[in-house]
TILUMNU-307536 format. One line per field, with one value per residue (C-alpha): residue in three letters; residue number from 1; y, z, x. Coordinates in steps of 0.001 Angstrom, whole numbers, plus 500000, padded with zeros to 6 digits. Layout:
N
rest	[ALA	...]
nr	[NUM	...]
y	[Y	...]
z	[Z	...]
x	[X	...]
This chain:
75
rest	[UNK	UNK	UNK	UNK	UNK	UNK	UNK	UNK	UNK	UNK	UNK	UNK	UNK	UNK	UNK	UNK	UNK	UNK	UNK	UNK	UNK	UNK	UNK	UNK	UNK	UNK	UNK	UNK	UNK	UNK	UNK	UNK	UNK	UNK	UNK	UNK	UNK	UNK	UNK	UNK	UNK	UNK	UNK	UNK	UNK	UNK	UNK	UNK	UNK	UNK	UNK	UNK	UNK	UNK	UNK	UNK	UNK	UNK	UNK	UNK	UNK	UNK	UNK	UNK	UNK	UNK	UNK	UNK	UNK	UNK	UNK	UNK	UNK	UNK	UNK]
nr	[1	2	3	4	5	6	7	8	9	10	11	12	13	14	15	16	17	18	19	20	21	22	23	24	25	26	27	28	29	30	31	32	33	34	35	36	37	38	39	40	41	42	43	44	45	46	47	48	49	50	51	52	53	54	55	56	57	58	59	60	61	62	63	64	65	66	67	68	69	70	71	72	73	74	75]
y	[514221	513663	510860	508669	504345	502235	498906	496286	493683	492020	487952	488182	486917	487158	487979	488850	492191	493220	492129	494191	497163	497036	496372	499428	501195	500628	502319	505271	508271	510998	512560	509768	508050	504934	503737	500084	498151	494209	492521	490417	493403	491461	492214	496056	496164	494588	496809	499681	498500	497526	500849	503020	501202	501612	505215	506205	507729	506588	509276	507331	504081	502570	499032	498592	495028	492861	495694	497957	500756	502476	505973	506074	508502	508156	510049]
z	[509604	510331	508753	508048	508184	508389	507145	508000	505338	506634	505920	503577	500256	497055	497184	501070	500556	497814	499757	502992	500971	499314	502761	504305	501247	501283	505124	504106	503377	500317	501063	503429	503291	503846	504430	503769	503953	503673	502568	499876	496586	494351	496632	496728	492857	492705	495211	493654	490311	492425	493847	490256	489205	492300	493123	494931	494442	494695	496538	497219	496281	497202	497196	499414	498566	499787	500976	500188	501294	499135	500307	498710	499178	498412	496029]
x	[500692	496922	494909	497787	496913	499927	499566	502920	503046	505864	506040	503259	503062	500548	497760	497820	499374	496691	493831	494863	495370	492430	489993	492332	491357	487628	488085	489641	488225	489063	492473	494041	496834	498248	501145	502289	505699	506836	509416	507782	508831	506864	503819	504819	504715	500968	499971	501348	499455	496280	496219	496835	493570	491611	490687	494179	497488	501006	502958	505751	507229	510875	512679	515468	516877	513916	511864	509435	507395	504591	502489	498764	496241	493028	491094]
């Protein structure tokens, strides 16, 4: 898939993650997407909440014990 960021939150906790997103965000362009993984889930469900508010949309969003992984595109 074309136009696809990947941002690797691994080892990073609050607010980090948010403030990664949001500067990948700001670098995107309508109809990206990004995606971005840690293992902080707190992190992943502020991002996802971040991102709801901010001019994108969650495509995708899954925990797996400590992990998570969240798709966004960018409207």
């Amino acid at each position: 898939m074309k136009n696809v960021k990947k941002l690797d939150c691994t080892g990073l906790v609050c607010p980090q993650p948010v403030a990664k997103t949001k500067e990948m965000m700001n670098e995107m362009k309508s109809g990206e997407i990004l995606e971005i993984n840690g293992d902080f889930v707190e992190a992943g469900e502020n991002i996802k909440r971040f991102v709801e508010k901010h001019d994108a949309t969650v495509l995708e969003f899954k925990v797996e014990t400590t992990n998570y992984f969240l798709k966004i595109k960018k409207n």
